[in-house]
VMD Tcl script that draws the C-alpha trace (Angstrom):
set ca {
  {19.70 -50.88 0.54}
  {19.56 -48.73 -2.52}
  {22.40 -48.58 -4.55}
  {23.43 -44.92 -5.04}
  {23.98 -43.58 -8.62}
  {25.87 -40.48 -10.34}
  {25.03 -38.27 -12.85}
  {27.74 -36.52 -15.07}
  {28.01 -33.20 -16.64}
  {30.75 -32.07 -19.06}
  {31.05 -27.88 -19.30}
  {33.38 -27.24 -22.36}
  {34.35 -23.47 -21.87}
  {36.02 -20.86 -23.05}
  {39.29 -21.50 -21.15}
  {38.67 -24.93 -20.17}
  {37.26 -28.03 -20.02}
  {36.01 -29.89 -16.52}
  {33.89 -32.74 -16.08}
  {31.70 -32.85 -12.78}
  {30.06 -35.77 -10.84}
  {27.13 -35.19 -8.92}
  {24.77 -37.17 -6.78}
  {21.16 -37.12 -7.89}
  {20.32 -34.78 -4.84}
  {22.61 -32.08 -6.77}
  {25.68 -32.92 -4.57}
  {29.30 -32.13 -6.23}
  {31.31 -35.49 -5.57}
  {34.26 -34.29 -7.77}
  {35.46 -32.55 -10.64}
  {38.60 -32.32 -12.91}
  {39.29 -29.54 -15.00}
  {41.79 -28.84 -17.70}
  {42.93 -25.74 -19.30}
  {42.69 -24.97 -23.13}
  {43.42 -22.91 -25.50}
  {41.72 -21.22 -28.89}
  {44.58 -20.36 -31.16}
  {44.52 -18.07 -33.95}
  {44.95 -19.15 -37.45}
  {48.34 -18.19 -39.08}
  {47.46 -15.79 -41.58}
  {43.98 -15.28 -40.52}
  {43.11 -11.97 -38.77}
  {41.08 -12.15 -35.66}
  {40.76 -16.19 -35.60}
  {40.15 -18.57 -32.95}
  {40.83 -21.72 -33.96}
  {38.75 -25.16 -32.12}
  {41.79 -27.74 -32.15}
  {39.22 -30.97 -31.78}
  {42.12 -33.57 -31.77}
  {43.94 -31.98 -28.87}
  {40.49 -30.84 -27.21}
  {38.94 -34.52 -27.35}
  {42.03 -35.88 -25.31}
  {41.52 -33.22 -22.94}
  {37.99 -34.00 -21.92}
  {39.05 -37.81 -22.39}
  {41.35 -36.97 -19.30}
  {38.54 -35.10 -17.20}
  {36.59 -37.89 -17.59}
  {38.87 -40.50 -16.84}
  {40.50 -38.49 -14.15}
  {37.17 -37.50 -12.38}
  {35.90 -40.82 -12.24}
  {38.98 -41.90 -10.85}
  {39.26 -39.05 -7.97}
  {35.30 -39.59 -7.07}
  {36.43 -43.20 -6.15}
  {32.89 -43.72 -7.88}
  {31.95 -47.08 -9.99}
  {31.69 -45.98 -13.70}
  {28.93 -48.16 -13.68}
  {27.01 -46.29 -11.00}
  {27.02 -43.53 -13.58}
  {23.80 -43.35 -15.02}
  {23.27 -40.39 -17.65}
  {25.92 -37.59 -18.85}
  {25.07 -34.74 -20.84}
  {27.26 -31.20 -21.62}
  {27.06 -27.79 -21.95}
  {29.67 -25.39 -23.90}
  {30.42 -21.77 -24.58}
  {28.43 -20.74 -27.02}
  {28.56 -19.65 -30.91}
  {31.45 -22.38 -31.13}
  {30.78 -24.82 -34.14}
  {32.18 -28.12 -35.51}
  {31.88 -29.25 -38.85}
  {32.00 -33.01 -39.81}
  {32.04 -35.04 -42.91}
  {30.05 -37.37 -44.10}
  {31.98 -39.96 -41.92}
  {31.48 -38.04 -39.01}
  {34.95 -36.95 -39.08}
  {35.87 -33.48 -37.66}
  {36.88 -31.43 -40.49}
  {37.30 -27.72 -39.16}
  {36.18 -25.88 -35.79}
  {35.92 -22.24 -34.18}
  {35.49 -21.05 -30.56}
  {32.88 -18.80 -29.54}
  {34.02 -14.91 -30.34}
  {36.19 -16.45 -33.58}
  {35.96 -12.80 -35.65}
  {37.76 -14.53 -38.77}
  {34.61 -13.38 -41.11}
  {34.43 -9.59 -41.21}
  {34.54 -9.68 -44.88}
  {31.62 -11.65 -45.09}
  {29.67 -9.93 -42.75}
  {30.03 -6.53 -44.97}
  {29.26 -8.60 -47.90}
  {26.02 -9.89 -46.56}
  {24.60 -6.64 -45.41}
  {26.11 -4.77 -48.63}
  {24.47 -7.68 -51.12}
  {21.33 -8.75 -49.03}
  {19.67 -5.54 -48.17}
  {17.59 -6.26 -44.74}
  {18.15 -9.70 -44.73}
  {20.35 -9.28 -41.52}
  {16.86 -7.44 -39.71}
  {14.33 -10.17 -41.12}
  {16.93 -12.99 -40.16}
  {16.95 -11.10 -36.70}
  {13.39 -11.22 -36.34}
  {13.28 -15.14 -36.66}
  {16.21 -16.14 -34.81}
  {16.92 -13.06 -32.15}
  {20.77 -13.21 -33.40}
  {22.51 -10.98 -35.66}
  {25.25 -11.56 -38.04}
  {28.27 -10.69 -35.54}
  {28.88 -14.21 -34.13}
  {26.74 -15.93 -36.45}
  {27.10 -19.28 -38.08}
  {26.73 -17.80 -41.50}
  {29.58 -15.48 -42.42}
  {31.97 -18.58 -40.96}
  {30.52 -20.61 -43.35}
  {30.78 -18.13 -45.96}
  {34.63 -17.46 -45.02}
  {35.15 -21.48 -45.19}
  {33.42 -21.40 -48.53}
  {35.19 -18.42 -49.78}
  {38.93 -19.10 -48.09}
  {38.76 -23.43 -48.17}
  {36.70 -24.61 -50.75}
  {38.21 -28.04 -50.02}
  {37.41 -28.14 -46.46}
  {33.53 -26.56 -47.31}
  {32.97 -29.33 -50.17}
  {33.18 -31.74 -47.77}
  {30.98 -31.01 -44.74}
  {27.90 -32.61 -44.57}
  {26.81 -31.59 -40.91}
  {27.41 -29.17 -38.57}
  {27.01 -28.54 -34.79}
  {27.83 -26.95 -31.16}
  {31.47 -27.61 -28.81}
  {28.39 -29.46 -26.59}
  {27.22 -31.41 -29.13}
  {30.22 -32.40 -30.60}
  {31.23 -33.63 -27.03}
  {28.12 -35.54 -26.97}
  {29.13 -36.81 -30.54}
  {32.38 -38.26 -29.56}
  {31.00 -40.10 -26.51}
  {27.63 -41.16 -28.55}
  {28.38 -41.53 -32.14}
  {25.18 -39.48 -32.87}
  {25.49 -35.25 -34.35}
  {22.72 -33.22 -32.78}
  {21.99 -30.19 -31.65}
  {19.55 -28.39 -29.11}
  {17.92 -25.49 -29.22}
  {19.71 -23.37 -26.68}
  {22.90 -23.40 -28.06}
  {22.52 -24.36 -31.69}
  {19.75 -21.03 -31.41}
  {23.30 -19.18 -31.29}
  {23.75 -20.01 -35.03}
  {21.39 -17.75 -36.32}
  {20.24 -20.21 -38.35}
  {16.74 -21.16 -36.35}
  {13.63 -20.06 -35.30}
  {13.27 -18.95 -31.79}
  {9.28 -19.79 -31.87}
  {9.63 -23.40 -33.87}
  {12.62 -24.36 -31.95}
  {13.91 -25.65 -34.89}
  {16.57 -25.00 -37.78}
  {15.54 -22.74 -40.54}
  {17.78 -24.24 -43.37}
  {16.31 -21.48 -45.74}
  {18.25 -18.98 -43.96}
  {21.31 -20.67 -45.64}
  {19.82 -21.47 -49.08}
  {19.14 -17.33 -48.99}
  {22.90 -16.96 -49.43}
  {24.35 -19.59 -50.96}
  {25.39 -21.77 -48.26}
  {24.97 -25.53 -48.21}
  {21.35 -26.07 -46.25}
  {21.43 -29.95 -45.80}
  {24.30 -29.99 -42.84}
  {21.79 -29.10 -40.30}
  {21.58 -32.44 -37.63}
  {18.51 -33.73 -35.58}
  {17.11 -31.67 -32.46}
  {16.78 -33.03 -29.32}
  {15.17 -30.53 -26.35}
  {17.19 -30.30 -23.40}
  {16.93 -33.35 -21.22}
  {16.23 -36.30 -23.96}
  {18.57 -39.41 -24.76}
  {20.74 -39.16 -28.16}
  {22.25 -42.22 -27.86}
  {24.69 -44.06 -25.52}
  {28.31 -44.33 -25.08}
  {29.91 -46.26 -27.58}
  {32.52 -49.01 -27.53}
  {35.33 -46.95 -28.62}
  {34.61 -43.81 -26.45}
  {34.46 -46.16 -22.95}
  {37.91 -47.24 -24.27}
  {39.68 -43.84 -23.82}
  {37.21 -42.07 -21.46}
  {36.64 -45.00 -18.59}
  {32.90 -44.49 -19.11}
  {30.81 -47.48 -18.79}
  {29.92 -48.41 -22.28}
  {25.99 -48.22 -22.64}
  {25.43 -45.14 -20.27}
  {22.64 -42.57 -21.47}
  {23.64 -39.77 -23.08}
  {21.50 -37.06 -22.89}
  {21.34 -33.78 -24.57}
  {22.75 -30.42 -23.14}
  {22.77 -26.93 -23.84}
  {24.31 -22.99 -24.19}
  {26.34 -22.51 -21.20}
  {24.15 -19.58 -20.53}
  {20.77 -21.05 -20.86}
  {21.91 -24.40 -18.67}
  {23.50 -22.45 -16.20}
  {20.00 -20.79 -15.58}
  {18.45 -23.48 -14.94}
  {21.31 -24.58 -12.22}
  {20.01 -21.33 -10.56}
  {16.20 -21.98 -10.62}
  {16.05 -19.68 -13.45}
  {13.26 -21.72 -15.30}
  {10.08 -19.81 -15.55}
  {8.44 -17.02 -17.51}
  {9.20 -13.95 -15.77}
  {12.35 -14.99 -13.86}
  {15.72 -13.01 -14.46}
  {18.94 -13.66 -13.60}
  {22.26 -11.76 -13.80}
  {25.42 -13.86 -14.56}
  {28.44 -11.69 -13.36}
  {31.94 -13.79 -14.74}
  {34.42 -12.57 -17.07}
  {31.30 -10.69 -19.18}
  {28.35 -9.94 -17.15}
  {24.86 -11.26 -18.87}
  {21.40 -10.46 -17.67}
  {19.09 -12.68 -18.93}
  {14.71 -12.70 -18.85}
  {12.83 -15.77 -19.58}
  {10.02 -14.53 -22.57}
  {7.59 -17.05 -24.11}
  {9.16 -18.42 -27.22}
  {6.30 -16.12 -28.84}
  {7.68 -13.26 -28.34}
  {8.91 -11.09 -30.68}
  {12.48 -9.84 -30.89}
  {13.03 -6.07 -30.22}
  {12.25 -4.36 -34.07}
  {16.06 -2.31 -33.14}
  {17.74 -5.17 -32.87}
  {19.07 -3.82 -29.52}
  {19.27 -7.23 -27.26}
  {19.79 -10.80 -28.33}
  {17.16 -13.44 -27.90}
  {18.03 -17.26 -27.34}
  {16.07 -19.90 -26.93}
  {15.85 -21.49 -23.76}
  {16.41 -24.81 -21.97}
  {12.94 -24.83 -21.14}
  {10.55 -25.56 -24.64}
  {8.39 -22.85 -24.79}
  {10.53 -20.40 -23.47}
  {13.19 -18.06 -24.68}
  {15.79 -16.17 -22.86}
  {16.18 -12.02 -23.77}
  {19.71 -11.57 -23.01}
  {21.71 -8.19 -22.45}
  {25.82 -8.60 -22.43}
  {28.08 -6.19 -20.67}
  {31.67 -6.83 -21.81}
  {34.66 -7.21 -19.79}
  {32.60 -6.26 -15.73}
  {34.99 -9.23 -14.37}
  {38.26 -8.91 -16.46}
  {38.30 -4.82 -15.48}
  {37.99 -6.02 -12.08}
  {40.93 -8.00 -12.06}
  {42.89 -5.37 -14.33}
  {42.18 -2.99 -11.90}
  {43.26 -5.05 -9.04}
  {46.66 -6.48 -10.76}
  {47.49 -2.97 -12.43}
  {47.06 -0.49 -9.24}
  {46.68 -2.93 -5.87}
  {49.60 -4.07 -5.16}
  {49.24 -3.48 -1.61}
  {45.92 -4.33 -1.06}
  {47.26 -8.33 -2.07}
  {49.61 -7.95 0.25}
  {47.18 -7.10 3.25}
  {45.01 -9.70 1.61}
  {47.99 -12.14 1.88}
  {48.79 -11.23 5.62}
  {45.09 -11.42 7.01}
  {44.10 -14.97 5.07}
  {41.72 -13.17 2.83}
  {40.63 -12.36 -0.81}
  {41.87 -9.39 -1.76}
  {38.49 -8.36 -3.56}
  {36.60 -8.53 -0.37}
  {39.43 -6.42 1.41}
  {38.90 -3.87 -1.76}
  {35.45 -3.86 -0.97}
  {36.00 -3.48 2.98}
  {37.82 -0.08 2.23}
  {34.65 0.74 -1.10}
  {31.93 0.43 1.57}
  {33.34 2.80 3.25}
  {33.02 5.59 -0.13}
  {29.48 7.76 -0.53}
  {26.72 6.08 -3.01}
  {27.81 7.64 -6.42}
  {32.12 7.18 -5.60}
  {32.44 11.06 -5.41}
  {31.03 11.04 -9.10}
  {34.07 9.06 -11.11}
  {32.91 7.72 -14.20}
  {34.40 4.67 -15.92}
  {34.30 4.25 -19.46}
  {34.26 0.19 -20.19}
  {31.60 -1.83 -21.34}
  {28.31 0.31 -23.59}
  {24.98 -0.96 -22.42}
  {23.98 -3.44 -25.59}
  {23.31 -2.50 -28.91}
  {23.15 -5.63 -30.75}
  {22.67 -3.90 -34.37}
  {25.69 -2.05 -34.11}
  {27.91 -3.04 -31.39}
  {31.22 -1.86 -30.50}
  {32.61 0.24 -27.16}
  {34.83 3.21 -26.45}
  {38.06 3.67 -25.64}
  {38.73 2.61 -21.92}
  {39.05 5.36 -19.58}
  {37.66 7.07 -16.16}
  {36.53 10.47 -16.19}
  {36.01 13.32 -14.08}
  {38.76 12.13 -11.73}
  {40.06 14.42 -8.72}
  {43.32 15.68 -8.12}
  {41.93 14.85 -4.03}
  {43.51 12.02 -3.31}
  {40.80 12.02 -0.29}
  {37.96 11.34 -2.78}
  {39.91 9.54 -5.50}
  {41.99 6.76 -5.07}
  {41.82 2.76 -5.38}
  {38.48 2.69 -3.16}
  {36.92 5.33 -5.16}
  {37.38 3.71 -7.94}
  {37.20 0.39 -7.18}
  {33.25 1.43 -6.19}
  {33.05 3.07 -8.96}
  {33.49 0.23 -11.10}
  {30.85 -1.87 -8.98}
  {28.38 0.62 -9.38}
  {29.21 0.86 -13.23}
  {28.94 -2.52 -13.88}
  {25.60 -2.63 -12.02}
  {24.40 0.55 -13.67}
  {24.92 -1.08 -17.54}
  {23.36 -4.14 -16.33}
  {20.19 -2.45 -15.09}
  {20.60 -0.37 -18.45}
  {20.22 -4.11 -19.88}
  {17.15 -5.15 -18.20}
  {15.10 -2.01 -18.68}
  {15.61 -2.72 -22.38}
  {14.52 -6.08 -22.35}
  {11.68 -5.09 -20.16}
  {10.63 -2.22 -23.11}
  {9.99 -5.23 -25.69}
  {8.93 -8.06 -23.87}
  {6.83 -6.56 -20.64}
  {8.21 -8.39 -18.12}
  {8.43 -6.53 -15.01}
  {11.81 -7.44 -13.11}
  {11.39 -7.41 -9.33}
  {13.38 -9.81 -7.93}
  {17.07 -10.99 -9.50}
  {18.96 -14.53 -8.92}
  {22.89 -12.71 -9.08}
  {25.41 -15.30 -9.45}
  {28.81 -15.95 -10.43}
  {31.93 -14.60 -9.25}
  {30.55 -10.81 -8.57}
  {28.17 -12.17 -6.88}
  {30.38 -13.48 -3.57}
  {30.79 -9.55 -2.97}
  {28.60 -8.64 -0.38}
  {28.77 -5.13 -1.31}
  {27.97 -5.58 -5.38}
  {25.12 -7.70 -4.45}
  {23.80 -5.00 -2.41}
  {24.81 -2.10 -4.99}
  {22.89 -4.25 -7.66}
  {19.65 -4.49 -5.40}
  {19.90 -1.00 -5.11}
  {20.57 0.46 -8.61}
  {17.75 -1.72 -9.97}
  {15.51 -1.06 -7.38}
  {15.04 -4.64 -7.17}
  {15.28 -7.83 -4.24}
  {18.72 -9.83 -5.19}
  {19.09 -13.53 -4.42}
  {22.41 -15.37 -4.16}
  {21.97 -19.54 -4.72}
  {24.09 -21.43 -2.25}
  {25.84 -23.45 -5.45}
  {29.26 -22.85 -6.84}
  {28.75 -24.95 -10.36}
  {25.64 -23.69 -11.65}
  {26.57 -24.61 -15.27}
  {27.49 -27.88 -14.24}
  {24.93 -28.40 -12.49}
  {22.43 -27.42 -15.09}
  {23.82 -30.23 -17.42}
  {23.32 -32.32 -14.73}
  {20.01 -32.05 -14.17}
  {19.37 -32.56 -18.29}
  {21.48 -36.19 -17.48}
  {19.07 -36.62 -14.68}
  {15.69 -35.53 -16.86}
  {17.25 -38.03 -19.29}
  {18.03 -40.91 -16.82}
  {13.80 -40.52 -15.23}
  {14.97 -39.48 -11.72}
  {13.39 -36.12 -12.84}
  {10.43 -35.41 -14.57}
  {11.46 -32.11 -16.27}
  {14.06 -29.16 -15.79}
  {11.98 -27.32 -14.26}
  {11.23 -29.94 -11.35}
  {14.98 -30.56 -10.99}
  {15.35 -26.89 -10.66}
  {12.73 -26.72 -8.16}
  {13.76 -29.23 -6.31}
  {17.72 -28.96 -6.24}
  {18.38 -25.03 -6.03}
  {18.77 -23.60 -2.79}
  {18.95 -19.54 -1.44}
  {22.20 -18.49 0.27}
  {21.39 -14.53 0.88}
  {19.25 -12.01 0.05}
  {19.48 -8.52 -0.38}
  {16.91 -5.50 -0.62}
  {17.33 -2.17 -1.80}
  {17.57 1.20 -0.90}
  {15.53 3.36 -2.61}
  {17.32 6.42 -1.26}
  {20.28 5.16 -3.28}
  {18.54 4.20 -5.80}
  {17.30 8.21 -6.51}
  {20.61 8.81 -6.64}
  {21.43 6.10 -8.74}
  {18.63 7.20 -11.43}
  {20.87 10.25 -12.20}
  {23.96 8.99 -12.39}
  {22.79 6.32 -15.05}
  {21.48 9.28 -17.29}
  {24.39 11.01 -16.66}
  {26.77 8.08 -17.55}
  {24.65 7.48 -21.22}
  {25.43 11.02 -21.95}
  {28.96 10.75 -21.08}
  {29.48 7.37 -23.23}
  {28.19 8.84 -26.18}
  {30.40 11.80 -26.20}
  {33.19 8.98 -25.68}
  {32.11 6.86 -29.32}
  {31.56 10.11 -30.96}
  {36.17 10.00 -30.12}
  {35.93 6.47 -31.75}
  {34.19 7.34 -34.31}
  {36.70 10.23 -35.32}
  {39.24 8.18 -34.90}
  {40.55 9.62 -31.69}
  {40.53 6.97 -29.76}
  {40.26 3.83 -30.20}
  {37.47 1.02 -28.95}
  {37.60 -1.66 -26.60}
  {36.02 -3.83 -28.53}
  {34.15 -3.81 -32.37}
  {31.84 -6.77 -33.20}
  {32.37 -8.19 -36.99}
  {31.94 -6.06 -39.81}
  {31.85 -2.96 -38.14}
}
mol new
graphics top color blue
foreach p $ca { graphics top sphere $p radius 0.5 }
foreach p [lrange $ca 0 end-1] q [lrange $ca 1 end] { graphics top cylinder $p $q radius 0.2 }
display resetview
């Protein structure tokens, strides 16, 4: 009888860290998940500090504690790899030592992103063109900052890399990077897959920190003496590289091939296109461009900020009695919300919220939060009015998204994987089908990150012969929805309506009126 083996995947993100076991078939055997936080620096405006001492005994504890609730032989585990929120770095000394760390949206370096667009004319654009990332979340500037605020700490560091990799460092003893997520530098080249350490020489940063790549899927290394001790790994077992949280989590979704698109609906909503590593980034900077798990490919990516996080401060702030019926009938109180929205005419008697912009990477900032063109009807405005509303919205900016991406890379979007939480709403995943115009597919899988690092472990280990295999074989269809293209008519105007609307509402940032949402770096 053959002995059954594991596969693990560590997914270091923004508000946590959980380590997953799966079977080779893609099964979830058992997970453990611990919260964390990203504190801000004293004294340092708009920080978000990586604290890798506390963080490394946190995923120690996943580990240990997920082996131990799977009831599964550490030995039976045959390959790990992880995936992380992206932009997050680690840098090391020569040692190998941690020596300083940021989260993903860490916004210490304004300064320095003013300074590099003021002194560098168009360096930021031709930097774009190579590497489909601007300056806001960059590497760069929070290098610059460390050289220009700790000299001390920027003397020493001799490497640099991802939350992922540094995972992978810890359990391997080997700094490396992969495209995906160490693409989210800025400091690489979307068609070489590869760092471009001239980008740093350009403006006076160090340019001989940058590790090894690995593509997504291939061995680093395998877990060390030390790291068995405090994780309960079995020393010896392959570690294999990951990826962006993004750009794994497509491929737990079958996202994997040229052409396919995908629409990730969490906290921040992301639509994402697969393009050939070829081409080009838009020439107005308007979308950002990552490279993919896949070599070869890279992913155009639109963001829409804060879809999920309006949902639920919508929900806690005015729906109070909605969680109670929710409470009495054993349900979740976002499907009862939607029970009561299906019920409201395509267009939610024409409320408009104000949230998220569609993207403009060059210059990217919101307005103010707000709704507009309420009614004093409390027939045609109230929670399930607005509740739609905000559905429709966030379905309305995505499309927004895609049509951009389709402008510079000619991809023609006809059929979208939706996934995440949004997409367990029955009515979103219908109002997305029909304000794109566009078939909607829902996988039947709850850990698509996870599962995504999984399959790397698995390429790595040689039970699969590529991502895009493991994709093939593993994802599975839950639902599917088509659209009305009645609605969709209707749809069509309210989306030109809406871009009108928004700019009127940054023309009240820019005066100072009000006051935006949200203002990337150096703005």
């Amino acid at each position: 009888m053959k002995k059954e083996t594991y596969l693990m995947a560590i997914d270091a993100g923004t508000g946590s860290v959980r380590a997953v076991i799966f079977d080779t078939q893609g099964t979830q055997i058992a997970s453990e998940q611990k919260e964390w936080t990203h504190l801000e620096e004293e004294g340092v405006a708009n920080s978000m500090s990586f604290d890798f001492e506390k963080n490394w005994l946190l995923t120690s504890e996943c580990i240990r504690g997920v082996i131990k609730s799977s009831g599964v032989n550490a030995q039976d585990i045959v390959a790990l790899s992880a995936t992380s929120m992206r932009e997050g770095i680690v840098l090391y000394d020569a040692k190998g030592n941690e020596l300083w760390g940021v989260a993903n949206v860490d916004a210490r370096a304004s300064e320095e992103v003013q300074y590099l667009k003021e002194h560098f004319a168009g360096i930021e654009e031709e930097f774009y063109a190579l590497s489909g990332q601007t300056f806001a979340l960059g590497a760069l500037p929070r290098l610059l900052w460390l050289k220009n605020n700790r000299p001390n700490i920027y003397e020493k560091v001799a490497k640099i890399s991802m939350i992922g990799d540094w995972i992978l460092a810890k359990l391997s003893g080997v700094i490396a990077s992969d495209p995906s997520n160490g693409g989210t530098t800025g400091i690489f080249s979307l068609e070489k897959r590869e760092w471009k350490s001239s980008m740093a020489t350009r403006v006076g940063i160090k340019d001989e920190i940058f590790p090894k790549v690995f593509e997504v899927g291939e061995v680093i290394g395998g877990v060390t003496e030390s790291a068995s001790e405090i994780t309960g790994l079995f020393e010896g077992t392959k570690v294999v590289m990951g990826g962006g949280d993004v750009q794994l989590g497509s491929a737990g979704l079958g996202v994997v091939k040229e052409g396919d698109v995908a629409v990730l609906g969490g906290s921040f909503w992301q639509q994402v296109v697969n393009i050939k590593s070829s081409v080009k980034p838009p020439k107005d900077m308007s979308m950002r461009v990552n490279p993919h798990v896949v070599s070869g490919l890279s992913q155009a990516e639109g963001i829409t900020f804060f879809s999920g996080l309006v949902m639920r401060w919508f929900r806690d702030a005015f729906c109070d009695i909605d969680k109670l019926e929710a409470k009495e009938q054993n349900r979740d109180v976002y499907e009862v919300l939607e029970s009561k929205a299906k019920a409201v005419p395509v267009g939610s008697h024409g409320i408009m919220p104000i949230f998220s912009d569609s993207m403009k990477y060059a210059k990217w900032y919101h307005a103010a939060p707000s709704f507009l063109n309420l009614s004093l009807d409390a027939n045609l405005c109230n929670r399930a009015s607005m509740f739609r509303s905000l559905e429709e919205n966030a379905a309305i900016v995505s499309s927004i998204n895609l049509e951009n991406i389709q402008k510079f890379s000619g991809i023609e979007v006809e059929e979208i994987v939706f996934a995440g939480g949004a997409s367990k709403g029955a009515l979103w995943s219908q109002i997305l089908a029909d304000v794109t115009g566009c078939r909607v597919k829902i996988p039947k899988v709850t850990e698509a990150t996870a599962l995504g690092a999984a399959m790397a472990a698995g390429v790595g280990a040689g039970i699969y012969d590529s991502l895009v295999e493991a994709s093939t074989e593993l994802v599975v269809w839950n639902k599917m929805y088509e659209p009305n293209l009645e609605n969709k008519k209707i749809y069509d105007a309210i989306k030109v309506q809406w871009q009108e609307a928004y700019a009127k509402q940054l023309e009240l940032v820019d005066a100072g009126v009000t006051t935006s949402m949200w203002k990337a770096p150096g703005l």
